[in-house]
C-alpha positions, 0 to 999 in steps of 0.5 A: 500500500505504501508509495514505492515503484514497482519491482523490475519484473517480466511477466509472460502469460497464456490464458484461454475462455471457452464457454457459450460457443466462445473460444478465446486464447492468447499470449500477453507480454509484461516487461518493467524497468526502473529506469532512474531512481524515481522512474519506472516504465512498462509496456505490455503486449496483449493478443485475443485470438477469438472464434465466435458462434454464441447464441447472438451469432448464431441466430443473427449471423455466421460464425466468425474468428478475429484477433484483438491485439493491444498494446501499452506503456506506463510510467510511474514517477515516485517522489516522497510519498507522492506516486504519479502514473501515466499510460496509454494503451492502444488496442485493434481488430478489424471493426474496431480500434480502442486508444485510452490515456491514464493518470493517477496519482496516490499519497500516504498518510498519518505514518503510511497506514493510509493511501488515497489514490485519484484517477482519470482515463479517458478513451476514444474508440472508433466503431466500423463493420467488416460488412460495410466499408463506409460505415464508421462511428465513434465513441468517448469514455471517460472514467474517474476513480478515487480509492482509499486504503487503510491499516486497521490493524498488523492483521487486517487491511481494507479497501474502498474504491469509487468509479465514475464513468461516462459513454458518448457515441455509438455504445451498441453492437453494429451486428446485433439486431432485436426481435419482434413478434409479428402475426400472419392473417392466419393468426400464427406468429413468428419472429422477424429482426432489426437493427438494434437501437441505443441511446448515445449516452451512458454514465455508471457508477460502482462502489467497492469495498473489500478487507483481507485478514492475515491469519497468524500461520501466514495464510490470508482470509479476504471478501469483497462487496461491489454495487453497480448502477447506470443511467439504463437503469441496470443495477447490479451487485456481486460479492466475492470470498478468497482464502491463500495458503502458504506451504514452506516449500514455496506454493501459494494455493488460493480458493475464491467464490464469486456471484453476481446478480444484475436487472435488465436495461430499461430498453431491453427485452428478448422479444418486442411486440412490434418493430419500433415498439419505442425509441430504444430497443435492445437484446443483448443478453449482457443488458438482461436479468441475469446472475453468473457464479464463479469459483476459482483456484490458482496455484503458484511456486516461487523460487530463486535463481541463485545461478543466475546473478542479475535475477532475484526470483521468478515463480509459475502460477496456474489459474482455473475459473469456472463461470456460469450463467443463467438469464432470467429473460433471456430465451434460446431463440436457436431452439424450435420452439413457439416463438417467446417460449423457447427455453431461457438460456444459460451456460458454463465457461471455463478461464485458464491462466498460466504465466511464469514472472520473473523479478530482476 
């Protein structure tokens, strides 16, 4: 928590989702160097390689793969108690570019129990369609942060944290439609798709809290609660527990559970009535009644280079998540089936992390 550079370290990771007909691996690169006393930099290198036929995409399109790539530099400048960071992150793919600018600053306070952090992003993204050469829309985000740590006690340590953030432009998938009944003369009724509509606006706010208690055989027992709310009118929440535990020949073993629950958008829904019902209209399934349960486990092993004089240590981590998700008002429309009482949709995902960090 106290105002010091980061460590010298190098960072090579592979991680992996697959779930809900999803497929998402890559490798990601992370080198940083304290270049002057008061002067650290990094820069990382980020690739999702993505092959796609969820349950938006095969019902509304084809199956497709792409690949994300992203790069970063930040730099962190360390004077007194006072640290400042700045960074800018670039990211591509072949319907949208995404380019973010950061500062933050944090402080200590009364003998370094206590740390204030600020911090503002702000983000200029343009949105094409691989389908439509002319099509090109933008979008501006902006995020604020305000993060307050404490000492309680030589055991027990808590966060809070605060995010402010604000969308402008085109928020909306430019491939994703909504569906609408529509009724034959013979009275039977079938579905037919349009455009997705969404307001240009959008500001969120979240608030955090999470404690971790250090337990007196080195192992470490932490939860964390976070509220979401936004001007679409979603509001959701989710809590989280974790427990690590040393061994003495070197591994760190962690245990998490996690769950989430959010409402629908208020221009949301799985099936509208008629087409332009009102002036917004959506279904992404991201924007519905929803709750997704997750529970994890990573192992770690951290060990010495005593060959090798220039690096200090290095340790191999292994990470599993596995995710499900169940939609309150959120329908299969893949499935034959009357149209508005197909079954409600849910699936499982699993997440795979493996990395190696070296410290130098």
């Amino acid at each position: 928590m106290a105002a010091i550079l980061p460590e010298d370290r190098f960072d090579a990771l592979y991680h992996y989702y697959g779930g809900g007909g999803v497929d998402i691996s890559g490798p990601s690169l992370l080198f940083r160097k304290q270049v002057a006393a008061p002067l650290s930099m990094s820069a990382h290198y980020y690739v999702d390689t993505i092959s796609s036929a969820s349950i938006d995409v095969v019902t509304q399109a084809s199956p497709y793969n792409e690949e994300r790539t992203e790069y970063g530099l930040n730099v962190d400048y360390l004077n007194g108690k006072n640290l400042l960071s700045m960074g800018y992150t670039t990211s591509s793919e072949n319907d949208y570019v995404a380019n973010t600018v950061s500062v933050g600053i944090s402080q200590d306070f009364f003998g370094d129990l206590t740390n204030v952090s600020l911090g503002f992003a702000r983000g200029s993204d343009t949105v094409s369609r691989s389908t439509d050469n002319v099509f090109e829309r933008a979008v501006e985000r902006r995020n604020y942060r305000f993060g307050l740590s404490q000492i309680l006690t030589k055991n027990m340590t808590v966060t809070f944290a605060f995010d402010l953030t604000s969308d402008e432009g085109f928020l909306n998938n430019p491939y994703r439609s909504y569906r609408y009944s529509t009724v034959a003369g013979d009275g039977s009724v079938s579905e037919s798709w349009s455009p997705e509509v969404y307001p240009g606006t959008r500001t969120s706010n979240a608030l955090g809290l999470r404690g971790l208690y250090y337990l007196p055989y080195r192992a470490a027992i932490g939860a964390e609660v976070r509220q979401f709310s936004d001007t679409w009118g979603i509001k959701a929440q989710n809590w989280q527990v974790f427990y690590r535990h040393p061994t003495d020949n070197g591994w760190l073993f962690e245990v998490r559970y996690r769950q989430y629950s959010q409402n629908r958008a208020d221009f949301y829904s799985d099936l509208f009535d008629v087409q332009n019902a009102q002036n917004y209209m959506a279904r992404d399934k991201e924007l519905s009644t929803y709750e997704s349960q997750t529970f994890g486990v990573t192992a770690s092993y951290g060990f010495n280079f005593s060959g090798i004089q220039w690096i200090d240590r290095g340790s191999i981590n292994l990470s599993w998540d596995h995710l499900r998700f169940d939609y309150a008002d959120f329908r299969n429309a893949d499935v034959s089936s009357d149209v508005g009482n197909e079954p409600l949709y849910g699936f499982s995902a699993n997440v795979i992390q493996v990395y190696i960090s070296v410290w130098y």
